[in-house]
PAVONU-637653 format. One record per residue (C-alpha): chain; residue in three letters; x, y, z; residue number from 1. Coordinates in pm, 1 decimal, padded with zeros to 6 digits. Example, Ala and Ser with C-alpha at 12.3 -4.5 7.8 and 13.67 -1.06 7.14 Angstrom:
BEGIN
- kette,rest,x,y,z,nr
- A,ALA,01230.0,-00450.0,00780.0,1
- A,SER,01367.0,-00106.0,00714.0,2
REM end
This chain:
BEGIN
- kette,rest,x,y,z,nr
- A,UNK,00000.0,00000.0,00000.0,1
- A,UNK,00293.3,00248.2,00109.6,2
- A,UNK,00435.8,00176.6,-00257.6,3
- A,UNK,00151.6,00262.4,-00427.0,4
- A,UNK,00052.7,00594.4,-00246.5,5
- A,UNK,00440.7,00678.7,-00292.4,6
- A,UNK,00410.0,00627.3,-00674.0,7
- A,UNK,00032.5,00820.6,-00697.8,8
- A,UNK,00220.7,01071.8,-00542.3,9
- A,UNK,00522.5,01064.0,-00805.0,10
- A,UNK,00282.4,01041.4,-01043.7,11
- A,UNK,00071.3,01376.7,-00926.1,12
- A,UNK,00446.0,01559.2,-00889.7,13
- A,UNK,00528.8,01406.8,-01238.5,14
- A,UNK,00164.6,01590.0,-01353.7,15
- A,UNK,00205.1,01897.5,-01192.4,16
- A,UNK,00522.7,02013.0,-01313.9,17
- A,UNK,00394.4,01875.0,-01656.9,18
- A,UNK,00160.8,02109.5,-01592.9,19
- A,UNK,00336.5,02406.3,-01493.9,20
- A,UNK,00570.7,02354.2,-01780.4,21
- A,UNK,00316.8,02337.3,-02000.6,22
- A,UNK,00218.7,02716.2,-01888.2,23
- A,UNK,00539.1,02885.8,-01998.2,24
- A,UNK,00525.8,03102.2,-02237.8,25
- A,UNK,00734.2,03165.7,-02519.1,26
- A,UNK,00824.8,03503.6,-02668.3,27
- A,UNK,01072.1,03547.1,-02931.7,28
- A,UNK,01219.2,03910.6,-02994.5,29
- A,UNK,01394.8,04003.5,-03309.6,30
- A,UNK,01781.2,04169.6,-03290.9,31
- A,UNK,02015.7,04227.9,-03541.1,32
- A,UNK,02363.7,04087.9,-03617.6,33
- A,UNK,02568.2,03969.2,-03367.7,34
- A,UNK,02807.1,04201.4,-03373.8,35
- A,UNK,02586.2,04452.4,-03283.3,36
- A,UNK,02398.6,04650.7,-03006.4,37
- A,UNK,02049.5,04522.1,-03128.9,38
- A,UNK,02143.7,04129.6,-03074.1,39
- A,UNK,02279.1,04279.5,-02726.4,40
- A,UNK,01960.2,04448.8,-02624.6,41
- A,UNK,01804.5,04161.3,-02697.3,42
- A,UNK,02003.7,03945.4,-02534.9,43
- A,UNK,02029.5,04155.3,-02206.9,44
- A,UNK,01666.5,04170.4,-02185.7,45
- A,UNK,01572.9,03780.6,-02223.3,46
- A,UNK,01833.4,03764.3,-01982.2,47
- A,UNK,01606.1,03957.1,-01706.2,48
- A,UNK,01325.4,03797.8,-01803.1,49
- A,UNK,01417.5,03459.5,-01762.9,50
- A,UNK,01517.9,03519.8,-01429.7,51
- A,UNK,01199.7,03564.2,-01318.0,52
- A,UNK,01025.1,03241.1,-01502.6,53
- A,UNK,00913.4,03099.7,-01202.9,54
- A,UNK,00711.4,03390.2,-01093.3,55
- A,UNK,00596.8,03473.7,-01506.4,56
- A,UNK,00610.4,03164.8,-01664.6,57
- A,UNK,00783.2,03375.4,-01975.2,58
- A,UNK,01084.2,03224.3,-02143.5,59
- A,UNK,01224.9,03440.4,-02378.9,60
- A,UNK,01459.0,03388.6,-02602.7,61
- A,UNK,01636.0,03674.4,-02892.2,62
- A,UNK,01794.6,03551.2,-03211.5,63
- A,UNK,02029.0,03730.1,-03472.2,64
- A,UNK,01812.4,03890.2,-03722.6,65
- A,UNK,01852.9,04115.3,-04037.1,66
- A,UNK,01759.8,04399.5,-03811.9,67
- A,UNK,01500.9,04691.0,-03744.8,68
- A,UNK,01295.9,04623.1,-04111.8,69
- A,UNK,01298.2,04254.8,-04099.6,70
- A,UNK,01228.7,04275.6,-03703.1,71
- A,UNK,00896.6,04492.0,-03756.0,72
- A,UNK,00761.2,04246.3,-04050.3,73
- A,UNK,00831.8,03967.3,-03874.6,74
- A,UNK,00658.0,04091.4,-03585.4,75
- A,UNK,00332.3,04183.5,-03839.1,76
- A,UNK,00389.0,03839.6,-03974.4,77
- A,UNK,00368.9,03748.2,-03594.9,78
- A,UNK,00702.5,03518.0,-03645.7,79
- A,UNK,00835.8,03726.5,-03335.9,80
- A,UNK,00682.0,03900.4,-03057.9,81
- A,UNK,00895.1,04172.7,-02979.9,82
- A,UNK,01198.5,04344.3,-03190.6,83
- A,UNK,01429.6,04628.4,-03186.3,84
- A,UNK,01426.2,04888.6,-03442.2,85
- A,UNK,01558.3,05208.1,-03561.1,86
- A,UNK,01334.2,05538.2,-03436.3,87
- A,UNK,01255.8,05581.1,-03820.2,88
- A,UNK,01148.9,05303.1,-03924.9,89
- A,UNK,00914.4,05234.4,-03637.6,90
- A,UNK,00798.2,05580.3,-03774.9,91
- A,UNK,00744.1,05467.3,-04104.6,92
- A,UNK,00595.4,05140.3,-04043.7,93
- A,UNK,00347.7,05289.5,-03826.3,94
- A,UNK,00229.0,05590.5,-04020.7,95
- A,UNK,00244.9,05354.9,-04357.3,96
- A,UNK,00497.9,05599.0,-04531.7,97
- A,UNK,00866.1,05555.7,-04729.1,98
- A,UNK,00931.1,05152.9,-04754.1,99
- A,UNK,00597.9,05079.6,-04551.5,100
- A,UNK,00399.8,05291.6,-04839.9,101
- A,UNK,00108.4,05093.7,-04931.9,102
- A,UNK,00246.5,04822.4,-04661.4,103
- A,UNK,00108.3,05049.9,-04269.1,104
- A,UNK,00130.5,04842.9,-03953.8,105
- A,UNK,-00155.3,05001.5,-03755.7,106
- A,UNK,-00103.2,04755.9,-03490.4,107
- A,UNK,00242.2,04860.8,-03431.0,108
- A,UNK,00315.5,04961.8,-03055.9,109
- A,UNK,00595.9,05116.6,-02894.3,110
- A,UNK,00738.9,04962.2,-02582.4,111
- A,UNK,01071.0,05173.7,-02498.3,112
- A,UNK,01326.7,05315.5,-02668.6,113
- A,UNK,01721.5,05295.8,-02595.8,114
- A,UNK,02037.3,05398.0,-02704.3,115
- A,UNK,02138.6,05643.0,-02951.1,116
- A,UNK,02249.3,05522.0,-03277.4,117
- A,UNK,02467.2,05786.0,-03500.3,118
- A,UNK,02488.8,05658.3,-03856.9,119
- A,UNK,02845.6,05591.9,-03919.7,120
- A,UNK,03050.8,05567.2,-04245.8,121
- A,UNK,03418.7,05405.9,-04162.4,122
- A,UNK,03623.8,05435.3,-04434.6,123
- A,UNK,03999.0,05295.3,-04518.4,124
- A,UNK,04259.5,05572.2,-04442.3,125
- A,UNK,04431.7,05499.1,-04794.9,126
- A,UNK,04061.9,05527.4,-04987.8,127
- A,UNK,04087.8,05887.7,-04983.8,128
- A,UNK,03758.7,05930.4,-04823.5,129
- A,UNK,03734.7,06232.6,-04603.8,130
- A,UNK,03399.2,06362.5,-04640.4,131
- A,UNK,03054.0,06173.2,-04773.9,132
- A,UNK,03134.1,06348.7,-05090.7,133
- A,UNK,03433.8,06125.8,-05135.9,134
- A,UNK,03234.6,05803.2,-05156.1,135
- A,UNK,03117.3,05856.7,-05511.3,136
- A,UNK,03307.7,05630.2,-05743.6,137
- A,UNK,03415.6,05391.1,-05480.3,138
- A,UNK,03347.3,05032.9,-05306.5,139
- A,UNK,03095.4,05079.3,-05018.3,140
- A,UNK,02932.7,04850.7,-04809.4,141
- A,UNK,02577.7,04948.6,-04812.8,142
- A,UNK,02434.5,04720.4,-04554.6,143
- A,UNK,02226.3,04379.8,-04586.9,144
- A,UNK,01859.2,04427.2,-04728.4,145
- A,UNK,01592.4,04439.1,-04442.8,146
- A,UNK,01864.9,04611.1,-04202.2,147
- A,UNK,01791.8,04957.2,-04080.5,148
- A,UNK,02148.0,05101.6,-04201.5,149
- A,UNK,02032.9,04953.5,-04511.4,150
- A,UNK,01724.9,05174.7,-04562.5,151
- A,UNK,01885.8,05491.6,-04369.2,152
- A,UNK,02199.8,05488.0,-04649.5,153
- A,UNK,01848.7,05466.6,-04907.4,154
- A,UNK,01721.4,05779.5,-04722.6,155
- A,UNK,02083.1,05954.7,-04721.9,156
- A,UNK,02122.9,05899.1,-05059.9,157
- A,UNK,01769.2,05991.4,-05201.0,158
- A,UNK,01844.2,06305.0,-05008.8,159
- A,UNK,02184.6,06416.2,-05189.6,160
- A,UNK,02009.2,06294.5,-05524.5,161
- A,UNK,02251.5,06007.9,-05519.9,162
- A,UNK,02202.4,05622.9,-05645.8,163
- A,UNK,02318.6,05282.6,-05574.1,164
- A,UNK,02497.6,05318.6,-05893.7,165
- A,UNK,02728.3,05622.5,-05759.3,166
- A,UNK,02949.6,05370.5,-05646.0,167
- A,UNK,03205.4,05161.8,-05845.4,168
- A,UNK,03002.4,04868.1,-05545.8,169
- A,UNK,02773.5,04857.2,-05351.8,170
- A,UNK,02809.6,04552.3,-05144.0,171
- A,UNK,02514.0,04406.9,-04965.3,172
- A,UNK,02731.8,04248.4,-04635.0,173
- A,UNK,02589.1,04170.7,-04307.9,174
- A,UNK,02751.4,04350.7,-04021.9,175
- A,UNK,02961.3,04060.3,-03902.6,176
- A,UNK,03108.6,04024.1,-04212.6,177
- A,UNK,03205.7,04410.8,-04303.8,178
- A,UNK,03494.5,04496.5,-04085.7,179
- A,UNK,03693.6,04193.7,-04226.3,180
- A,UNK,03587.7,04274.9,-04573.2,181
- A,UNK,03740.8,04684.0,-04517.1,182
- A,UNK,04046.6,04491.9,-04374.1,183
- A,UNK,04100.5,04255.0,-04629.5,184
- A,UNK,04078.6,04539.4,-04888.6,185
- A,UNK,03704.6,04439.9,-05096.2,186
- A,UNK,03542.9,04751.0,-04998.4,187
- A,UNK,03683.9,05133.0,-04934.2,188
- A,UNK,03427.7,05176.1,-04650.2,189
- A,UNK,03152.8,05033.7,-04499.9,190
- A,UNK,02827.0,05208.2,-04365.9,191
- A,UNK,02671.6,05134.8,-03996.9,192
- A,UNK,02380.2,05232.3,-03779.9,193
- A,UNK,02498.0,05168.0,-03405.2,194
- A,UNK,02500.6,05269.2,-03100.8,195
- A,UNK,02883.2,05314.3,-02936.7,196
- A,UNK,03133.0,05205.3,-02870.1,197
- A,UNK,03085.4,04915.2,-03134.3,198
- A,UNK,03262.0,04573.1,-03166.0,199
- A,UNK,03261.8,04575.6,-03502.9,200
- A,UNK,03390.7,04949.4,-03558.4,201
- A,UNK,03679.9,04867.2,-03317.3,202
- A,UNK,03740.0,04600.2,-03506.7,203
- A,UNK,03775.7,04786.9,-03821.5,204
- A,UNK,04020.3,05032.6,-03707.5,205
- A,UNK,04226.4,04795.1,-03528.5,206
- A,UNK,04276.5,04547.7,-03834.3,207
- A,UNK,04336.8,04839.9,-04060.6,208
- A,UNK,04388.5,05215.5,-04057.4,209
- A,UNK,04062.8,05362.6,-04103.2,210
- A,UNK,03886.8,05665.9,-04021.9,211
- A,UNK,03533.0,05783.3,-03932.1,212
- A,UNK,03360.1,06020.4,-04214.7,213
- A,UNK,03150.8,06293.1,-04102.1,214
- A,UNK,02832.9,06281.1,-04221.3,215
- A,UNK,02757.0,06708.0,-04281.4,216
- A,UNK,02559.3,06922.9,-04519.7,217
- A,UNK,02288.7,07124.2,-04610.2,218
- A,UNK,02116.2,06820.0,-04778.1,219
- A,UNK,02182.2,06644.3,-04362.1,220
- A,UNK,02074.4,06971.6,-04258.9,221
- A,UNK,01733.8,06943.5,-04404.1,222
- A,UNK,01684.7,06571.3,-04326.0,223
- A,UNK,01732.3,06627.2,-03982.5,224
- A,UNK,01450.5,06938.0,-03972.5,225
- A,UNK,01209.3,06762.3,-04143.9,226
- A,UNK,01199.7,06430.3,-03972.4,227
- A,UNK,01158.4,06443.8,-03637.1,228
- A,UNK,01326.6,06069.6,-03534.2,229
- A,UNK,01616.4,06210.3,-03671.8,230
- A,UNK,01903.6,06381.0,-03486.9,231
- A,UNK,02251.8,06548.6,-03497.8,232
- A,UNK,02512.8,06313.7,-03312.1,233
- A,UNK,02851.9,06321.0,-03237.1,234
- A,UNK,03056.9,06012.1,-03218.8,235
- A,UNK,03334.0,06122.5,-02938.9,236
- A,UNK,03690.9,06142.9,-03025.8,237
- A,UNK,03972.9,05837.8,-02913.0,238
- A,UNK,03688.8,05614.7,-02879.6,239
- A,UNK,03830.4,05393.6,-03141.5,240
- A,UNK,04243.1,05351.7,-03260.0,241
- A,UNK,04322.7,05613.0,-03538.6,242
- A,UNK,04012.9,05853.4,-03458.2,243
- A,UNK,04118.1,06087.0,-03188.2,244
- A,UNK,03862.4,06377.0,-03234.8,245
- A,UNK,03485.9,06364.5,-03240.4,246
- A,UNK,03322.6,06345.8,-03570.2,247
- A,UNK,02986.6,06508.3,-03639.8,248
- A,UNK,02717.1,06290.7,-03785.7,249
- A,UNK,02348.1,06259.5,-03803.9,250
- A,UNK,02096.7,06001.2,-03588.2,251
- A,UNK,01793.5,05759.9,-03483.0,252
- A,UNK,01736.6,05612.8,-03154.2,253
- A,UNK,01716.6,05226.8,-03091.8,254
- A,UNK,01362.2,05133.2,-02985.7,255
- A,UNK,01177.7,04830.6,-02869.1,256
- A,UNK,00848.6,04754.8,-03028.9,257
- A,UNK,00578.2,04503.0,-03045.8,258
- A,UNK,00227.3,04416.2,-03165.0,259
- A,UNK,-00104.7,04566.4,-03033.4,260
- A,UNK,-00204.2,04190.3,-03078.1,261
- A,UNK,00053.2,04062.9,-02841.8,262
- A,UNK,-00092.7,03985.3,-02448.5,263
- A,UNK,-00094.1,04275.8,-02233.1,264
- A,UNK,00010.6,04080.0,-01931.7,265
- A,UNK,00310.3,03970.6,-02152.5,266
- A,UNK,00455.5,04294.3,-02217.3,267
- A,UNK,00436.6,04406.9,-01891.8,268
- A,UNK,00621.8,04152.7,-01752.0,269
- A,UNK,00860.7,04207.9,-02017.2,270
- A,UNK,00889.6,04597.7,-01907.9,271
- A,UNK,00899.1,04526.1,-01542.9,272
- A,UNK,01207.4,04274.0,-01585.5,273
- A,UNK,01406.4,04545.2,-01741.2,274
- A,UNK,01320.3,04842.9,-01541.6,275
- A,UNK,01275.3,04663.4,-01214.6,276
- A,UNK,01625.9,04533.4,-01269.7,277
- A,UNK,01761.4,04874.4,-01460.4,278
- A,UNK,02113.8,04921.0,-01291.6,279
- A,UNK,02182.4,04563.2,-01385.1,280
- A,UNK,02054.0,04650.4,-01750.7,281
- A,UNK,02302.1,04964.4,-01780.5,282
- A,UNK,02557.8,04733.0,-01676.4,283
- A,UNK,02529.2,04475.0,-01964.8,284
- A,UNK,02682.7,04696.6,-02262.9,285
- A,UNK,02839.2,05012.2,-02281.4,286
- A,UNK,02590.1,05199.8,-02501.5,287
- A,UNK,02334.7,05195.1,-02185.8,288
- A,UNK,02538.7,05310.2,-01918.5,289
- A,UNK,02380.6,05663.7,-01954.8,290
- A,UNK,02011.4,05568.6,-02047.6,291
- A,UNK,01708.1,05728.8,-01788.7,292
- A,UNK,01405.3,05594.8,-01744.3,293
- A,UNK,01231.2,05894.3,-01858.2,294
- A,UNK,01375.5,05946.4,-02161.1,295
- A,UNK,01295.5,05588.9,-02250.9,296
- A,UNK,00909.1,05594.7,-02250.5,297
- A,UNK,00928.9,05920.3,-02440.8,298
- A,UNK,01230.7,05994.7,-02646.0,299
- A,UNK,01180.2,05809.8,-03040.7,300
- A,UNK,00855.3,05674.6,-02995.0,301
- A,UNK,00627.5,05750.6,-03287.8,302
- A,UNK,00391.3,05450.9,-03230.0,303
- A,UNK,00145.6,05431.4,-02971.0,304
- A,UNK,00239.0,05255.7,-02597.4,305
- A,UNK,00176.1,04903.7,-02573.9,306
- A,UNK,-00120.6,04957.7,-02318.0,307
- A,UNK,00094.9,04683.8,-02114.5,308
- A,UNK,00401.9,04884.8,-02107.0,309
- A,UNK,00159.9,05157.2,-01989.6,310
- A,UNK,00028.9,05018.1,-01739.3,311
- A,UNK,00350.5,04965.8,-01589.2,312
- A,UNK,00461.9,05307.0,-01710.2,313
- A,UNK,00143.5,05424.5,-01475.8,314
- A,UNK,00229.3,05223.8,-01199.0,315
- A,UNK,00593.5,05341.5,-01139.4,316
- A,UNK,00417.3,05761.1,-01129.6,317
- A,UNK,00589.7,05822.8,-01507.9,318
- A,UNK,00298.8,05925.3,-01680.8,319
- A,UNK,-00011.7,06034.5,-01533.2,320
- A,UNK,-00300.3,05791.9,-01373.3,321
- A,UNK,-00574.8,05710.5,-01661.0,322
REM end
């Protein structure tokens, strides 16, 4: 009799945590390469998350993607729950307009936003490159298609009246695979959205001698006054080997978005990992060592609040009681 109460009760312990692990929950957010701030965001905040899996039943987990574009269809798609993207193109995507013409996602939701991300143009010290200017006629790495660099370069271009075919090639290169490409001598400079300081960019100029371009102009000028995700930046001098003074530049803020279709209860579990936990999230790269919490539910966000992330947002006294 004792053996077969012990194994009823092995069996209802074998059910129960059947049961329970049955209930998780899993959420998928989209990054970028792995070189990259975007596949650390992600990263750092699955990491959070999953601590508290016990209490949530969420287990998260944060691939390499193709970046901010292929992060916000996916998420349409609903192939991912969550995603970082560039300020812009959660602007675009939301309001249907440039790539997302004819293509809106209405049910696009902000969550937070995070780092700043100049857009950078490192170029080989022997290419001759010194301004943007210098870049017609030569080998550039545009950026992989559905990449947020990708699209900005579009933007830059279409504002200086330029084309794809300015350049003797326009390579289409992930970003793990376009620091060793400027090394190894197949391109004269390569193009990249990111927050600082960068793996990859270090990586660049300490394989080769290689400079950061400014990124200047009337034609910047105006790009930056009409669009208001848009932003000057300055990438601070002897960040990286060879650069010693700060170089002026233009850009977008990293943000983390998700669908209006996605649980409520999900994203606010989500939010609360991070910002209940937020001087262990500075801590995880560089690039958020100087984010506030403030600035983060309000700085880049062209989309509406998740109404999860708001409630949370409403909780902690940030924005004012519905």
């Amino acid at each position: 009799m004792k053996l077969l109460t012990s194994a009823i009760l092995a069996g209802a312990v074998a059910m129960s945590a059947g049961a329970a692990k049955a209930q998780e929950k899993f959420i998928t957010i989209g990054t970028g390469g792995q070189t990259g701030v975007y596949y650390v965001v992600g990263q750092s905040i699955c990491r959070l998350v999953n601590r508290g899996t016990a209490d949530h039943n969420l287990r998260c987990t944060a691939p390499s993607t193709g970046g901010s574009i292929a992060n916000i269809n996916a998420i349409k798609a609903g192939d991912m729950d969550m995603g970082v993207a560039q300020s812009d193109w959660q602007f675009h995507a939301y309001n249907g307009s440039s790539e997302y013409e004819g293509n809106q996602f209405s049910d696009l939701r902000a969550v937070f936003s995070v780092h700043g991300e100049p857009f950078n143009v490192i170029a080989r010290a022997d290419a001759g490159i010194g301004t943007f200017d210098d870049l017609k006629g030569k080998r550039v790495n545009v950026g992989n298609p559905g990449s947020g660099q990708r699209a900005t370069m579009e933007v830059v271009l279409d504002a200086l009246g330029w084309t794809m075919s300015d350049f003797s090639l326009a390579s289409e290169l992930n970003p793990a695979e376009q620091s060793a490409a400027l090394g190894d001598n197949k391109v004269d400079a390569i193009i990249y959205t990111v927050g600082h300081p960068n793996g990859s960019i270090q990586e660049a100029t300490s394989t080769v001698d290689a400079r950061l371009v400014p990124v200047v102009g009337p034609a910047i000028d105006k790009l930056v006054e009409d669009n208001p995700f848009y932003a000057k930046a300055t990438i601070p001098g002897g960040m990286y080997a060879g650069n010693p003074d700060p170089v002026e530049t233009f850009g977008v803020k990293a943000t983390f978005v998700t669908s209006a279709t996605v649980d409520e209860d999900v994203v606010y579990e989500v939010v609360k990992a991070v910002f209940d936990n937020f001087d262990r999230f500075k801590r995880l790269h560089p690039a958020f060592e100087n984010l506030v919490e403030e600035d983060m539910i309000s700085q880049g966000l062209s989309a509406p609040l998740h109404p999860g992330a708001e409630r949370y947002y409403r909780e902690r006294g940030w924005l004012p009681a519905s």
